[in-house]
Biotite code that builds the C-alpha atoms (Angstrom):
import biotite.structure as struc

atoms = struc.array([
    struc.Atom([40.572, -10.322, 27.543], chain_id="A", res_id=1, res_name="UNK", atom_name="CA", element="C"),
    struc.Atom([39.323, -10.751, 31.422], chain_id="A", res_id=2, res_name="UNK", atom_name="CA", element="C"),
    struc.Atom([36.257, -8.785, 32.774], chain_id="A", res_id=3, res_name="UNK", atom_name="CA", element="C"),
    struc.Atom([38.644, -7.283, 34.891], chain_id="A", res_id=4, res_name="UNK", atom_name="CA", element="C"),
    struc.Atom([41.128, -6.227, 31.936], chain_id="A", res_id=5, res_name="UNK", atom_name="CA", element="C"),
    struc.Atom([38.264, -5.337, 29.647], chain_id="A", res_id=6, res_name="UNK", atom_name="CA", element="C"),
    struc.Atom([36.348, -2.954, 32.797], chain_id="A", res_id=7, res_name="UNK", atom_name="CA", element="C"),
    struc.Atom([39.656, -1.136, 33.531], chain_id="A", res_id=8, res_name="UNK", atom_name="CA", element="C"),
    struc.Atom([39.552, 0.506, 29.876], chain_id="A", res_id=9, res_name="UNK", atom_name="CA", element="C"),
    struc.Atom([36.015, 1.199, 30.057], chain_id="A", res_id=10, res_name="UNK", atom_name="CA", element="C"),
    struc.Atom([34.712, 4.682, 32.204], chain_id="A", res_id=11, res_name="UNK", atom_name="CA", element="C"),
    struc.Atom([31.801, 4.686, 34.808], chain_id="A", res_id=12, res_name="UNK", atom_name="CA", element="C"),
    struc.Atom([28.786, 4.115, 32.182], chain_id="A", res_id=13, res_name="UNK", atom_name="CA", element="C"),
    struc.Atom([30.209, 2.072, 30.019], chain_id="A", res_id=14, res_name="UNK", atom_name="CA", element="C"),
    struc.Atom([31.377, -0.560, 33.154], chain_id="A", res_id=15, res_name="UNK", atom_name="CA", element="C"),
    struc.Atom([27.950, -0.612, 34.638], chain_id="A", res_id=16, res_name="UNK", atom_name="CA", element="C"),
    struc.Atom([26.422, -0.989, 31.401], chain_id="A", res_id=17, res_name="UNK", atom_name="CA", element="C"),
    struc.Atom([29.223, -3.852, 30.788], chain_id="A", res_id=18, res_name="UNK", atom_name="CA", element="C"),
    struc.Atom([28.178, -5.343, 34.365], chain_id="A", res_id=19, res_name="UNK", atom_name="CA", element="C"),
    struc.Atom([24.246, -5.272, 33.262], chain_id="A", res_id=20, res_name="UNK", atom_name="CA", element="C"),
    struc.Atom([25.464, -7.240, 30.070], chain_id="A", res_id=21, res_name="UNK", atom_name="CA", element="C"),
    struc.Atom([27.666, -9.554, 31.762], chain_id="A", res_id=22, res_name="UNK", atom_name="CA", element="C"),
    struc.Atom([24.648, -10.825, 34.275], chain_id="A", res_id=23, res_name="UNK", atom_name="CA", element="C"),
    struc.Atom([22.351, -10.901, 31.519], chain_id="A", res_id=24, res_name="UNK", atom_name="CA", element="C"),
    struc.Atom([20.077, -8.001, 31.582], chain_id="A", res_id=25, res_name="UNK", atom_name="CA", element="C"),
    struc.Atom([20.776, -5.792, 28.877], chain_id="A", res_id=26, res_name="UNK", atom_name="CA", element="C"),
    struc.Atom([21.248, -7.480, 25.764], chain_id="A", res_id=27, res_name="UNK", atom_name="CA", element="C"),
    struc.Atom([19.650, -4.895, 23.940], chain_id="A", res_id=28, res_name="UNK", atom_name="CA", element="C"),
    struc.Atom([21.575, -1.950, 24.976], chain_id="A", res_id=29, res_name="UNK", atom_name="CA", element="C"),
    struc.Atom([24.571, -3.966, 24.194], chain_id="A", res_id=30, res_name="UNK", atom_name="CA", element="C"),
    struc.Atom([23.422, -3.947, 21.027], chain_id="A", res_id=31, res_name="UNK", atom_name="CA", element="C"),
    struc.Atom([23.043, -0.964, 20.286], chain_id="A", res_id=32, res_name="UNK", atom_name="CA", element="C"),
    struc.Atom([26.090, 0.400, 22.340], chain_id="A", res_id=33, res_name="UNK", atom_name="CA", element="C"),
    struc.Atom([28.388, -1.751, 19.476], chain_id="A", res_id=34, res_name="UNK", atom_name="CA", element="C"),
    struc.Atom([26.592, 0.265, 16.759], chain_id="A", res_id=35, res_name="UNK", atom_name="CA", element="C"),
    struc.Atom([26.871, 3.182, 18.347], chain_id="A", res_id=36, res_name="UNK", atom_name="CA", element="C"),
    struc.Atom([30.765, 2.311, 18.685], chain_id="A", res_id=37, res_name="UNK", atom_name="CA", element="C"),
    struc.Atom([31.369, 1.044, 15.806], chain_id="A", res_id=38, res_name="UNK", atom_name="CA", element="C"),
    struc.Atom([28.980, 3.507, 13.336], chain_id="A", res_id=39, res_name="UNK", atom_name="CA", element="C"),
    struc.Atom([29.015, 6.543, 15.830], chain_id="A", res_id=40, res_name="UNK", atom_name="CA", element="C"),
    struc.Atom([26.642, 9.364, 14.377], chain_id="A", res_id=41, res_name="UNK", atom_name="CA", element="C"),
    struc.Atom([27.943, 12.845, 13.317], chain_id="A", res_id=42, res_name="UNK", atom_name="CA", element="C"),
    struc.Atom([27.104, 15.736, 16.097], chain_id="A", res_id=43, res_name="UNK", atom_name="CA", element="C"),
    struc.Atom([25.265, 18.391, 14.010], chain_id="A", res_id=44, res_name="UNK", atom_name="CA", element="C"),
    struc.Atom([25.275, 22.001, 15.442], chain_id="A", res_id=45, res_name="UNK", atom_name="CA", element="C"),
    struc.Atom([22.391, 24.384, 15.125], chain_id="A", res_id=46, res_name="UNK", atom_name="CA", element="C"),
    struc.Atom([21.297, 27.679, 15.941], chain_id="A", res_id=47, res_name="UNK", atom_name="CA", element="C"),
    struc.Atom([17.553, 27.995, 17.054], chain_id="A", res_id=48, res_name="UNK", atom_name="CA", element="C"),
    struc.Atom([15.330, 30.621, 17.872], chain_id="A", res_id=49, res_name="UNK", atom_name="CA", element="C"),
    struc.Atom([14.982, 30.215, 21.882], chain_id="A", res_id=50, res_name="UNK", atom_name="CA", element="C"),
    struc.Atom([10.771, 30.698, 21.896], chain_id="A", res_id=51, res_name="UNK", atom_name="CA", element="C"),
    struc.Atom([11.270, 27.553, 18.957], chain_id="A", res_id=52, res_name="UNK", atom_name="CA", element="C"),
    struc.Atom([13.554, 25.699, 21.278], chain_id="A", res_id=53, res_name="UNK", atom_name="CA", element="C"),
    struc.Atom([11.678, 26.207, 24.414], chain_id="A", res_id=54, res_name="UNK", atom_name="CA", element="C"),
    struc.Atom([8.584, 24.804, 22.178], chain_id="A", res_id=55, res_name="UNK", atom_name="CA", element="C"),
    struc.Atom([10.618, 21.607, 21.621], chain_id="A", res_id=56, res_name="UNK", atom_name="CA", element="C"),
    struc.Atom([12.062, 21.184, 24.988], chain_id="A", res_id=57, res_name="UNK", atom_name="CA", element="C"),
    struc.Atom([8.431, 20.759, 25.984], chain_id="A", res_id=58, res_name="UNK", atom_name="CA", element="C"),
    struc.Atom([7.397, 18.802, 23.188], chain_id="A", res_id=59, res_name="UNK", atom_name="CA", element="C"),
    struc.Atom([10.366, 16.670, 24.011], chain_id="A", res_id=60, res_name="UNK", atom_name="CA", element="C"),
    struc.Atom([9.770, 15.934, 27.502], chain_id="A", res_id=61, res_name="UNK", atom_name="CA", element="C"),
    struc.Atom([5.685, 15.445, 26.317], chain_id="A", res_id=62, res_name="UNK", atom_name="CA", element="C"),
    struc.Atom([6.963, 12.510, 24.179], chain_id="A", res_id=63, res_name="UNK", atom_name="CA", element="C"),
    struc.Atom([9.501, 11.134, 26.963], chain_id="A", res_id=64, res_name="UNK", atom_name="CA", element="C"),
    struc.Atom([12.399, 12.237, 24.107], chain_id="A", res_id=65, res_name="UNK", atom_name="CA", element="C"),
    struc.Atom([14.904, 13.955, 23.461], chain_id="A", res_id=66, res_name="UNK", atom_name="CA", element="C"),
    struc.Atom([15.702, 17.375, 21.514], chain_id="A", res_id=67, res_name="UNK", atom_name="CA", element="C"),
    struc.Atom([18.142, 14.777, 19.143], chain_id="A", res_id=68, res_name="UNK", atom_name="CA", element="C"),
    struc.Atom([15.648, 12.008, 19.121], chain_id="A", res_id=69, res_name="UNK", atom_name="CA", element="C"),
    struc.Atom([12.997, 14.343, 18.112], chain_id="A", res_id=70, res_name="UNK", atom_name="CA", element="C"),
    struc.Atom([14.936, 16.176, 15.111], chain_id="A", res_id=71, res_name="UNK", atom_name="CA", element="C"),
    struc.Atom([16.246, 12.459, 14.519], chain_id="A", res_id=72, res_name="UNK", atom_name="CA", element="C"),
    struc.Atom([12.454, 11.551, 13.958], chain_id="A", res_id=73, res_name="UNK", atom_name="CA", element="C"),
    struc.Atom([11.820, 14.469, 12.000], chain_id="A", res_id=74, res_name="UNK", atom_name="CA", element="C"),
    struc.Atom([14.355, 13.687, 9.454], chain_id="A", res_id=75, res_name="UNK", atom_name="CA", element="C"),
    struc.Atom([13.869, 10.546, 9.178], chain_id="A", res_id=76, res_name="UNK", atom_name="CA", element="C"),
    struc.Atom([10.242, 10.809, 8.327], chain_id="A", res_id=77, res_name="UNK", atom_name="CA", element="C"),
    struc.Atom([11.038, 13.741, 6.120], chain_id="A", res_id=78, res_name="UNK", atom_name="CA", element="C"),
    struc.Atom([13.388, 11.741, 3.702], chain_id="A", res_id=79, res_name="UNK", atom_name="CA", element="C"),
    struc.Atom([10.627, 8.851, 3.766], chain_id="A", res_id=80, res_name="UNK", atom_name="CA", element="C"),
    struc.Atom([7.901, 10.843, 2.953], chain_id="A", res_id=81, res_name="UNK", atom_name="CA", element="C"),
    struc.Atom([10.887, 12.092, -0.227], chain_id="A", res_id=82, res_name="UNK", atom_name="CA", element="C"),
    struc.Atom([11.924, 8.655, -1.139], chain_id="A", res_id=83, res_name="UNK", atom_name="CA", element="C"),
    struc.Atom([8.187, 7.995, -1.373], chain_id="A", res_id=84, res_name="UNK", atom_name="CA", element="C"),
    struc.Atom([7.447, 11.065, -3.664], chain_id="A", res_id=85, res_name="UNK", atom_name="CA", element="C"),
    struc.Atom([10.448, 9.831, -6.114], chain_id="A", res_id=86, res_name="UNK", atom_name="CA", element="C"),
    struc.Atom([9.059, 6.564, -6.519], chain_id="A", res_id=87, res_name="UNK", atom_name="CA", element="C"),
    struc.Atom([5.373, 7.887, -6.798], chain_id="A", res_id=88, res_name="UNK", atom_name="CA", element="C"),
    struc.Atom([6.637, 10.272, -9.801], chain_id="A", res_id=89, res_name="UNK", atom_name="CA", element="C"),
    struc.Atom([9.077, 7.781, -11.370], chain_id="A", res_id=90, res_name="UNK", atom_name="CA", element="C"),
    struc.Atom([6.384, 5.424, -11.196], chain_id="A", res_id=91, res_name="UNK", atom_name="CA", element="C"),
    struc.Atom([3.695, 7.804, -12.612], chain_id="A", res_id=92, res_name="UNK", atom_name="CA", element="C"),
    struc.Atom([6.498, 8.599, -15.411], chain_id="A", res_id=93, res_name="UNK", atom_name="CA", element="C"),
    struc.Atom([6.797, 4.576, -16.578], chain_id="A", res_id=94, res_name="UNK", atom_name="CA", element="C"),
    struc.Atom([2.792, 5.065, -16.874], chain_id="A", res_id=95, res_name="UNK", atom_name="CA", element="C"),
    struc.Atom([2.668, 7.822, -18.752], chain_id="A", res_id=96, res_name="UNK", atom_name="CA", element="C"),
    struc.Atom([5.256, 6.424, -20.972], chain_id="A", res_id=97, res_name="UNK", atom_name="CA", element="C"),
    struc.Atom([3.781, 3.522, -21.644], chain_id="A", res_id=98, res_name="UNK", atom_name="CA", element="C"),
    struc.Atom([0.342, 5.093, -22.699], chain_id="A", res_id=99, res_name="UNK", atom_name="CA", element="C"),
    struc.Atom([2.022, 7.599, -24.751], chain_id="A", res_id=100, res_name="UNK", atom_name="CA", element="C"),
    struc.Atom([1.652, 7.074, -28.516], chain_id="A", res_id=101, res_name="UNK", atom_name="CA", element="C"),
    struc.Atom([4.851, 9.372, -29.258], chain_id="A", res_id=102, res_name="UNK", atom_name="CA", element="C"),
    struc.Atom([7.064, 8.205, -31.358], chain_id="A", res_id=103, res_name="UNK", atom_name="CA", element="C"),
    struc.Atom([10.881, 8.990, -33.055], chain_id="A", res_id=104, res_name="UNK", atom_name="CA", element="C"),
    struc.Atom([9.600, 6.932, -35.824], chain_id="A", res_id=105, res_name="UNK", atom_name="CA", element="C"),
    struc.Atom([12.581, 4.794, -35.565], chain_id="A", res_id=106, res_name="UNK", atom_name="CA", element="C"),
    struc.Atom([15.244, 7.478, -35.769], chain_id="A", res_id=107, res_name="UNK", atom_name="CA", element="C"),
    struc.Atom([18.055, 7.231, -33.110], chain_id="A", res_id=108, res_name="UNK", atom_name="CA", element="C"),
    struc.Atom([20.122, 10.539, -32.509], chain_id="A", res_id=109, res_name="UNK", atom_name="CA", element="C"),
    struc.Atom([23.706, 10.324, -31.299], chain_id="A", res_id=110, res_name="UNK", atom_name="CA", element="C"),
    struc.Atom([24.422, 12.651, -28.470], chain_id="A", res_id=111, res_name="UNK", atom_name="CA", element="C"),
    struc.Atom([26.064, 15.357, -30.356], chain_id="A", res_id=112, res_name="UNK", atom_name="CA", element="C"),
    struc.Atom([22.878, 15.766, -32.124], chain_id="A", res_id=113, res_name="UNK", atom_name="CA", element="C"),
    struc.Atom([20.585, 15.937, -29.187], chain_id="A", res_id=114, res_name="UNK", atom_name="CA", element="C"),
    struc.Atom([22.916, 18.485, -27.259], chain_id="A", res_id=115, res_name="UNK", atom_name="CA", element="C"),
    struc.Atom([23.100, 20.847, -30.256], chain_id="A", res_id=116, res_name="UNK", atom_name="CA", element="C"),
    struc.Atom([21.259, 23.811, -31.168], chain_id="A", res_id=117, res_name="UNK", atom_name="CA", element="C"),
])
């Protein structure tokens, strides 16, 4: 497809970012423009407290962000710090397991027998 073929399908952002790429200055924003193309991320609606999102607005424009980018952050450090806790306990579980001196004494149940009561 021509620049001038591809351009005509694109609208006013997309051709000057396309224009930036094509003269070599933006590789990076092409980048991420595919991804956002080709993976685009799910709008998620919320209702806020206006004193809480007057807070952020400021905070926002503090950090050079953006409401989205903010939140974004948030979450994303949220289900770190929750992957992190999972493998702290599962690893804290192997531990205690292996110091344990419990014992079935070499008897196996079958599930029936576990589940009843």
């Amino acid at each position: 497809m021509t620049r001038r073929r591809m351009a005509g399908k694109l609208n006013e952002g997309e051709r000057n970012l396309l224009k930036l790429i094509l003269n070599g200055m933006c590789y990076t924003y092409y980048v991420l423009y595919l991804l956002c193309k080709e993976y685009p991320m799910p709008n998620v609606t919320m209702s806020l407290d206006e004193a809480l999102l007057k807070k952020a607005r400021k905070i926002a424009i503090d950090q050079d962000a953006t409401i989205s980018e903010l939140f974004r952050s948030f979450l994303t450090d949220l289900s770190r710090r929750e992957e992190s806790k999972r493998e702290f306990l599962a690893t804290e579980l192997d531990r205690l397991f292996e110091r344990s001196r419990a014992s079935s004494g070499g008897r196996h149940w079958t599930l029936d027998e576990l589940y009843e009561r």
